[in-house]
Each structure stands twice: as C-alpha cells, then as structure tokens.
Biopython code that builds the backbone (N, CA, C, O; Angstrom):
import numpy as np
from Bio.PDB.StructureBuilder import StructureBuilder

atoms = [
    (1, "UNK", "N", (-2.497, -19.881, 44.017)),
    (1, "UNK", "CA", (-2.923, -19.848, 42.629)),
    (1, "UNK", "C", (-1.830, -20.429, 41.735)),
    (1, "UNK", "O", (-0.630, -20.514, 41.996)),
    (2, "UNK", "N", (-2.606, -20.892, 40.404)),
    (2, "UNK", "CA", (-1.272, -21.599, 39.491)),
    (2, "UNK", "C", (-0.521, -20.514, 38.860)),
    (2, "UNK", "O", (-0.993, -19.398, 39.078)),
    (3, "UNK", "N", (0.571, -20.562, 38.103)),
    (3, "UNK", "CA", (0.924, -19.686, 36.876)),
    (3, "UNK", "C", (-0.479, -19.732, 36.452)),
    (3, "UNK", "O", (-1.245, -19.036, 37.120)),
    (4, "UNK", "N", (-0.985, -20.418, 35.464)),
    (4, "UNK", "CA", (-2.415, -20.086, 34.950)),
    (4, "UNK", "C", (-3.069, -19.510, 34.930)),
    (4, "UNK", "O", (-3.482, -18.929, 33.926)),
    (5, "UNK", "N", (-3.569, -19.377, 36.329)),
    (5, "UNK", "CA", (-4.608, -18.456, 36.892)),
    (5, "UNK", "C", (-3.849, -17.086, 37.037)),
    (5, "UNK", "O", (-4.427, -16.057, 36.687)),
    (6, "UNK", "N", (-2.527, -17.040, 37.559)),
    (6, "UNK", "CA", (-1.928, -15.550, 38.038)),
    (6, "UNK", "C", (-2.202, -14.859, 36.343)),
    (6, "UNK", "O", (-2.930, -13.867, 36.338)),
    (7, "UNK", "N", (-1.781, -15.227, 35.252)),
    (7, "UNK", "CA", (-2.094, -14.998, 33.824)),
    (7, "UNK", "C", (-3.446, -14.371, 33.347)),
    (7, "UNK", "O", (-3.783, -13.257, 32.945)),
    (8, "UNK", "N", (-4.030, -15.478, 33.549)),
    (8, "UNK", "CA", (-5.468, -15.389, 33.292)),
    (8, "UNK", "C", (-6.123, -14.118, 33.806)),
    (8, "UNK", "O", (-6.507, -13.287, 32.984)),
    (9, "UNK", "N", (-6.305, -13.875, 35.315)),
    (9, "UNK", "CA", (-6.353, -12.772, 36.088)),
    (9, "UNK", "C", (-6.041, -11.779, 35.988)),
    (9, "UNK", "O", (-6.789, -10.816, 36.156)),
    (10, "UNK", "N", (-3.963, -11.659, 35.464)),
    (10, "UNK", "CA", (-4.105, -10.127, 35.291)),
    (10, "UNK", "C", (-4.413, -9.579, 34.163)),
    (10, "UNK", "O", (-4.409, -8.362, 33.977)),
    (11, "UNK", "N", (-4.767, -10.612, 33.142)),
    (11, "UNK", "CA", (-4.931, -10.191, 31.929)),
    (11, "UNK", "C", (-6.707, -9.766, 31.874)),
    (11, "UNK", "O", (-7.106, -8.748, 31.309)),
    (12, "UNK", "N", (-7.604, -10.738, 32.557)),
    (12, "UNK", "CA", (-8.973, -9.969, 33.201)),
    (12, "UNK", "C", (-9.324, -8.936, 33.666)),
    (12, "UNK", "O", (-10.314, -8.221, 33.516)),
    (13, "UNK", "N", (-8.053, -8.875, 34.510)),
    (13, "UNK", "CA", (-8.345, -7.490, 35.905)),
    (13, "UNK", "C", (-7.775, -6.287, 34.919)),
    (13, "UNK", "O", (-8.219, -5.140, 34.983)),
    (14, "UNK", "N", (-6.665, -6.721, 33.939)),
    (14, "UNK", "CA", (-6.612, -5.173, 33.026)),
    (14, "UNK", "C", (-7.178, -4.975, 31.752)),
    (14, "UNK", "O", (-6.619, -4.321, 30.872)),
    (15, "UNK", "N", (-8.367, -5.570, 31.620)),
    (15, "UNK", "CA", (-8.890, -5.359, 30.519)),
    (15, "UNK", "C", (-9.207, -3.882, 30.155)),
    (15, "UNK", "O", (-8.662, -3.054, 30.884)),
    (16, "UNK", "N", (-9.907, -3.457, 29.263)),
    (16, "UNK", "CA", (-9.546, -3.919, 27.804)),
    (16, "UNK", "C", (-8.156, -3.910, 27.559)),
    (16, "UNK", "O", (-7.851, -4.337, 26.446)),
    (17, "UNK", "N", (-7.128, -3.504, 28.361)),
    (17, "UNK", "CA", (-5.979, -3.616, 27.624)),
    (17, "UNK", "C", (-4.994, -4.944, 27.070)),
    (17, "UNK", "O", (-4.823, -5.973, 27.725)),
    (18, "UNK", "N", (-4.341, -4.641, 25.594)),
    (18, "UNK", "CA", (-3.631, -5.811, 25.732)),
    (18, "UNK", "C", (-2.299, -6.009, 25.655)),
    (18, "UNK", "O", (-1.507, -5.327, 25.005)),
    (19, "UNK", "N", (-2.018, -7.121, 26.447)),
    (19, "UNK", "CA", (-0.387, -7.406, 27.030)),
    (19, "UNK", "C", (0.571, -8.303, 25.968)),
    (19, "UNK", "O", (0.053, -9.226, 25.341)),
    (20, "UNK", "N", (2.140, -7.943, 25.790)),
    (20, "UNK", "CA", (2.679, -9.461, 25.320)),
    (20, "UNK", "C", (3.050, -10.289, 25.851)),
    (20, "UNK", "O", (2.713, -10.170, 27.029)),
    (21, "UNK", "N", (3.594, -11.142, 25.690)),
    (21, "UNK", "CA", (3.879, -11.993, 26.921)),
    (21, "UNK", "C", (5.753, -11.498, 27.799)),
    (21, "UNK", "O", (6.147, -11.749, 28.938)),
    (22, "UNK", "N", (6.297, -10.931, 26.918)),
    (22, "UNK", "CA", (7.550, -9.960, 28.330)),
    (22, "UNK", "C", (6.633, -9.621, 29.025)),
    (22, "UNK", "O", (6.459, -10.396, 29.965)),
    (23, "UNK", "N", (5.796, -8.603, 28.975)),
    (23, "UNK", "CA", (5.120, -7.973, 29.816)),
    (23, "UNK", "C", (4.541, -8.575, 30.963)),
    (23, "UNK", "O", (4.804, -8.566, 32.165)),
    (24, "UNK", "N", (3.905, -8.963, 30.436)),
    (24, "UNK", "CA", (2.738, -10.403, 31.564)),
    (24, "UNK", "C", (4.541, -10.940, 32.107)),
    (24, "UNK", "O", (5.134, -9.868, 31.982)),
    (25, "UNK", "N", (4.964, -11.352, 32.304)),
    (25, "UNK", "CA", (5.773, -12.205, 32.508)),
    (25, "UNK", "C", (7.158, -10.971, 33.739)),
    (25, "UNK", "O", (7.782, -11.099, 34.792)),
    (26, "UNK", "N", (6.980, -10.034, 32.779)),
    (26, "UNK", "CA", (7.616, -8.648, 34.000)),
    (26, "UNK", "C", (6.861, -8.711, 34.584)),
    (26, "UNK", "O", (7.409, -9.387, 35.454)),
    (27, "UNK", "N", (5.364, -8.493, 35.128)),
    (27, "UNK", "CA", (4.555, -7.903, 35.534)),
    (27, "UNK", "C", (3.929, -8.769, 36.882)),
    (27, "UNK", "O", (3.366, -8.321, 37.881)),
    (28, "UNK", "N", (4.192, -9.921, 36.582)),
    (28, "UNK", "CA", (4.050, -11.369, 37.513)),
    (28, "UNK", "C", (5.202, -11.898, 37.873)),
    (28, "UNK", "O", (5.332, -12.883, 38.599)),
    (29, "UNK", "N", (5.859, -11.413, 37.497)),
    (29, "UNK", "CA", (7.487, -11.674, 38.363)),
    (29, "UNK", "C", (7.746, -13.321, 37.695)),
    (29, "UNK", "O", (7.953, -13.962, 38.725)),
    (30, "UNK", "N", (7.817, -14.089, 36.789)),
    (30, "UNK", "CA", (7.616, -15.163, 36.502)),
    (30, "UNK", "C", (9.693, -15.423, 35.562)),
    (30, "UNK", "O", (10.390, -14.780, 34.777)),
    (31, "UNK", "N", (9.773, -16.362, 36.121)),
    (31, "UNK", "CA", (10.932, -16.801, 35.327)),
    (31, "UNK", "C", (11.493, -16.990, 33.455)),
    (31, "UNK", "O", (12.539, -17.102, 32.816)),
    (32, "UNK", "N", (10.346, -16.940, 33.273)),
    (32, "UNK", "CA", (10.341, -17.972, 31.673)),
    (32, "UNK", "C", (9.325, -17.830, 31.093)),
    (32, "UNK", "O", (8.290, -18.487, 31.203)),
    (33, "UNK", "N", (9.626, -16.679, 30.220)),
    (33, "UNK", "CA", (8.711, -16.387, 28.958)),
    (33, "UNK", "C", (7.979, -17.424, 28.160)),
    (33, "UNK", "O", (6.805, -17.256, 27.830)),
    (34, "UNK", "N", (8.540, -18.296, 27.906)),
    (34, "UNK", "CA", (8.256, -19.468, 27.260)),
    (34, "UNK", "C", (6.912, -20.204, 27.782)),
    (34, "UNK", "O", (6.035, -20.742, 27.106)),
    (35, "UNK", "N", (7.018, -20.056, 29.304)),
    (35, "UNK", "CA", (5.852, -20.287, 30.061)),
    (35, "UNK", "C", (4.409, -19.479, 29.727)),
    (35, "UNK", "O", (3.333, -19.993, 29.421)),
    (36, "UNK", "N", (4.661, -18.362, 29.849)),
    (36, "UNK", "CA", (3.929, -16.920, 29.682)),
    (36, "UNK", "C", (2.983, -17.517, 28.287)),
    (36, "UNK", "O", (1.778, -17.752, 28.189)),
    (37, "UNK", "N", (4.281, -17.653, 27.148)),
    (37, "UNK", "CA", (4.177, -17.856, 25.759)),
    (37, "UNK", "C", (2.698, -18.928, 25.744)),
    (37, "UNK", "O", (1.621, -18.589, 25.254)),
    (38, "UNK", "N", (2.917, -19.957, 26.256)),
    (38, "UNK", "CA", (2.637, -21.494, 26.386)),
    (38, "UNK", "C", (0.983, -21.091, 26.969)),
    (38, "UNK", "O", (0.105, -21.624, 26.290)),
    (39, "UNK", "N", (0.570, -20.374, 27.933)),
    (39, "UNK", "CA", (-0.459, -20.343, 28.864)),
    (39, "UNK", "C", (-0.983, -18.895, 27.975)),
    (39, "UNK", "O", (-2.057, -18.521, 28.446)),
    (40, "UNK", "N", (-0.581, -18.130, 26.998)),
    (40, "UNK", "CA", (-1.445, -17.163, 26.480)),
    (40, "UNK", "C", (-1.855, -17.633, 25.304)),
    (40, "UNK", "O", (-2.944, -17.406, 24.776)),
    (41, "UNK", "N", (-0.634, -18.555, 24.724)),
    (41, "UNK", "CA", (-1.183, -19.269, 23.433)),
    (41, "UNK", "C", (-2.925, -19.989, 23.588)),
    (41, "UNK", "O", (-3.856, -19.819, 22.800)),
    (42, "UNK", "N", (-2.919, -20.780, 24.832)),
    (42, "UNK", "CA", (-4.005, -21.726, 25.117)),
    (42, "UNK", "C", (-5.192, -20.931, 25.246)),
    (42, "UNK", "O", (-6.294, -21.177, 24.755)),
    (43, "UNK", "N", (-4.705, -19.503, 26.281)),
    (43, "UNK", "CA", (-5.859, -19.013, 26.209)),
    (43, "UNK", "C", (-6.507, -18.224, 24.993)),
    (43, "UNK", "O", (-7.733, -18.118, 25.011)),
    (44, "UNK", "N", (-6.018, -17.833, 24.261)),
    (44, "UNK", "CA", (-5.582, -17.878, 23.074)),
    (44, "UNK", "C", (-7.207, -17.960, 22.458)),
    (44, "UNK", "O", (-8.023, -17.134, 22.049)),
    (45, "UNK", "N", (-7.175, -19.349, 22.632)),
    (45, "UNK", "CA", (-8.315, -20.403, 21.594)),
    (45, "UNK", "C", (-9.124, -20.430, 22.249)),
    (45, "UNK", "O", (-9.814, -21.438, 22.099)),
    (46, "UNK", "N", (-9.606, -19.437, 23.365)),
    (46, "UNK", "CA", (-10.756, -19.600, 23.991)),
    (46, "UNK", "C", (-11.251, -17.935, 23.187)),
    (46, "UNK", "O", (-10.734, -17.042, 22.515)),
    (47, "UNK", "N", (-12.442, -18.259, 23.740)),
    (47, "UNK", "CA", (-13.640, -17.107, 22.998)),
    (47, "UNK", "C", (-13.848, -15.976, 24.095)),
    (47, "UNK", "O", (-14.620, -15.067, 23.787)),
    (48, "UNK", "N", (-13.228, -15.936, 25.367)),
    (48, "UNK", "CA", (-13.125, -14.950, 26.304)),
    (48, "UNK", "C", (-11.497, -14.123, 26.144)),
    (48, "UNK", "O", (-11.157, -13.197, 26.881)),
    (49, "UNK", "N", (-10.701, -14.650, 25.116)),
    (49, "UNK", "CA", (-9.426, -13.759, 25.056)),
    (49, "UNK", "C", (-9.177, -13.345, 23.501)),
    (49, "UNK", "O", (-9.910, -13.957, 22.724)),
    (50, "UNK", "N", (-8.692, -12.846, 23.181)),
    (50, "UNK", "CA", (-8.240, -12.048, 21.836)),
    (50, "UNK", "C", (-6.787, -12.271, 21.921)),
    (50, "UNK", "O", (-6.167, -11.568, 22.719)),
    (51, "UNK", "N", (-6.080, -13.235, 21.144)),
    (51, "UNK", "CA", (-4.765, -13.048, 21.219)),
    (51, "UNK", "C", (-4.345, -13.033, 19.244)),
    (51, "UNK", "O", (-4.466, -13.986, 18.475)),
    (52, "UNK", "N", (-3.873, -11.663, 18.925)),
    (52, "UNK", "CA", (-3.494, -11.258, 17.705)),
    (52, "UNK", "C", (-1.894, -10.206, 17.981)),
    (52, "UNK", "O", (-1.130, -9.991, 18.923)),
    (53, "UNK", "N", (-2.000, -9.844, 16.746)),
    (53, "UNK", "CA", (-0.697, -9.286, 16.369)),
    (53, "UNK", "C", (-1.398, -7.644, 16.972)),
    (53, "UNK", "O", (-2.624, -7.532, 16.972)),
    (54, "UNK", "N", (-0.708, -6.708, 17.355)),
    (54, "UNK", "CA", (-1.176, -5.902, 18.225)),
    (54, "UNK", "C", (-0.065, -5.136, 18.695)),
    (54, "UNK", "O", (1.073, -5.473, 18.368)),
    (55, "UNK", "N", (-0.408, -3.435, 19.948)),
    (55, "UNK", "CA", (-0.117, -2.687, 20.369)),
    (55, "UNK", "C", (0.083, -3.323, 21.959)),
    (55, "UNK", "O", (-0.860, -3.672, 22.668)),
    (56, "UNK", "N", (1.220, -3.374, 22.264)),
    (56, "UNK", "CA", (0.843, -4.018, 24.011)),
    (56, "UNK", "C", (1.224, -2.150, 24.573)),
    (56, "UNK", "O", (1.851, -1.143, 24.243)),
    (57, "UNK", "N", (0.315, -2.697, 25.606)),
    (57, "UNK", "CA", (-0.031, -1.447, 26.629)),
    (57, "UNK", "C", (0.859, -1.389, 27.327)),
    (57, "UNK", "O", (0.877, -0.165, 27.205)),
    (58, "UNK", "N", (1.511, -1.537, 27.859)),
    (58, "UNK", "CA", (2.598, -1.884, 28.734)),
    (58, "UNK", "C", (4.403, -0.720, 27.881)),
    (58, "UNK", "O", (4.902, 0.404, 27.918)),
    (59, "UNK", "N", (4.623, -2.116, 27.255)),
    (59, "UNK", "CA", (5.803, -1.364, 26.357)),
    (59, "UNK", "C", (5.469, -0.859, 25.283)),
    (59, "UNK", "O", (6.187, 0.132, 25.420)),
    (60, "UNK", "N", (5.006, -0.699, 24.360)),
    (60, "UNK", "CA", (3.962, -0.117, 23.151)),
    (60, "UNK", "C", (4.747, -0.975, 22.143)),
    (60, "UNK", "O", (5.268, -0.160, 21.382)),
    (61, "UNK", "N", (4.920, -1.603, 21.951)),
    (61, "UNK", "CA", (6.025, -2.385, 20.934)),
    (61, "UNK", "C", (4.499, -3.439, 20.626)),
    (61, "UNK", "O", (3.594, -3.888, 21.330)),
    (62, "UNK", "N", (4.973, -3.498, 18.778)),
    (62, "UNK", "CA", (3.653, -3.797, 18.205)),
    (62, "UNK", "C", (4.197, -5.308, 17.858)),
    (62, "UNK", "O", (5.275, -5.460, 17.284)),
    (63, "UNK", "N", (3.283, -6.529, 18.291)),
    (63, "UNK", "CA", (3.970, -7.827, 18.644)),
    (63, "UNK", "C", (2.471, -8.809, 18.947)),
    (63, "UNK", "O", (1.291, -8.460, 18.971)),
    (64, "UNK", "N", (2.983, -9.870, 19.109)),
    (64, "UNK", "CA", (1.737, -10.540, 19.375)),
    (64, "UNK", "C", (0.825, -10.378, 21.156)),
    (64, "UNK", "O", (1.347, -10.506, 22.264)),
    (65, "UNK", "N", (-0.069, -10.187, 20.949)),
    (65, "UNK", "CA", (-0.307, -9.630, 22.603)),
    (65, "UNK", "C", (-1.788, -10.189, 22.590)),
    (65, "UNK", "O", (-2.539, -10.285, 21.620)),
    (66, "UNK", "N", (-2.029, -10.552, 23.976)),
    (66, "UNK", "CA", (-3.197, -10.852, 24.553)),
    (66, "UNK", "C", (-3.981, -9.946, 25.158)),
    (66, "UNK", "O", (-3.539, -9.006, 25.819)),
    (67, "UNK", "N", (-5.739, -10.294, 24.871)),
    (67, "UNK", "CA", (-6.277, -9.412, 26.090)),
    (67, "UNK", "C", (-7.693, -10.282, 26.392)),
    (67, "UNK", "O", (-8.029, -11.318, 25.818)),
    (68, "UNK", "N", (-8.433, -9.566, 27.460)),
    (68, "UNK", "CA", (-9.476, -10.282, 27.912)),
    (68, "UNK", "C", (-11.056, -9.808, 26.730)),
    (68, "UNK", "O", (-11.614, -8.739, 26.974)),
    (69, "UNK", "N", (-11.429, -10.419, 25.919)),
    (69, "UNK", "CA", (-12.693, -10.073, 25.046)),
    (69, "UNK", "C", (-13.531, -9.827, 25.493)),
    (69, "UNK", "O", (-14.529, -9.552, 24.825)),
]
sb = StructureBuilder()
sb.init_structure("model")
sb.init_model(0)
sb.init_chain("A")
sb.init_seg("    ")
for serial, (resi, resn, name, xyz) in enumerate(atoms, 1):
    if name == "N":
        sb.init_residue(resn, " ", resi, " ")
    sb.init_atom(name, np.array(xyz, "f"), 0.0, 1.0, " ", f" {name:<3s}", serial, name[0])
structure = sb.get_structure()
C-alpha cells in the first residue's frame, strides 16, 4: 500500500473519530509530518472527509484534524 492509502484507511477504519496529522503520522509509524500534512490536506477537498479545526481523539489537543464523513 502507498502512504496514501495507509492514511486514507486508518482514518476510515477509525471513524467517526477525528485525527491530526502527529497523530496519523505516530500511529503509522511514518517519518514526516509534512507528508501526513500534504495527503490529509488533499483529502481534505474530497466530500468523504471532514478536515476542520477540531478535538483530535488521539491527543485531545484542539488543532486542525481529519476524519472520515
């Protein structure tokens, strides 16, 4: 699977909850936030994710965070 998809997925498989991108990025073992940043932004602008200013589930720190709609 790509980064992409590993993203995409766990952010599906834990719905409704939503993640920031440290999190996603702890959570997938991934090098570089920036990456994380880059691939939640995109999904972002799709009509199957919700990415706003928010509560992440994970660390509770209120920040920009993604989830699956």
């Amino acid at each position: 699977m790509t980064v992409p998809e590993d993203v995409s997925n766990y952010i599906t498989i834990n719905r409704p909850n939503a993640y920031c991108d440290d999190c996603i990025q702890a959570a997938l073992d991934l090098s570089r936030r920036q990456q994380v940043q880059q691939i939640t932004s995109s999904l972002g602008l799709s009509a199957d994710y919700d990415r706003n200013d928010g509560i992440c589930s994970t660390c509770g720190s209120e920040k920009k965070v993604i989830r699956h709609a």
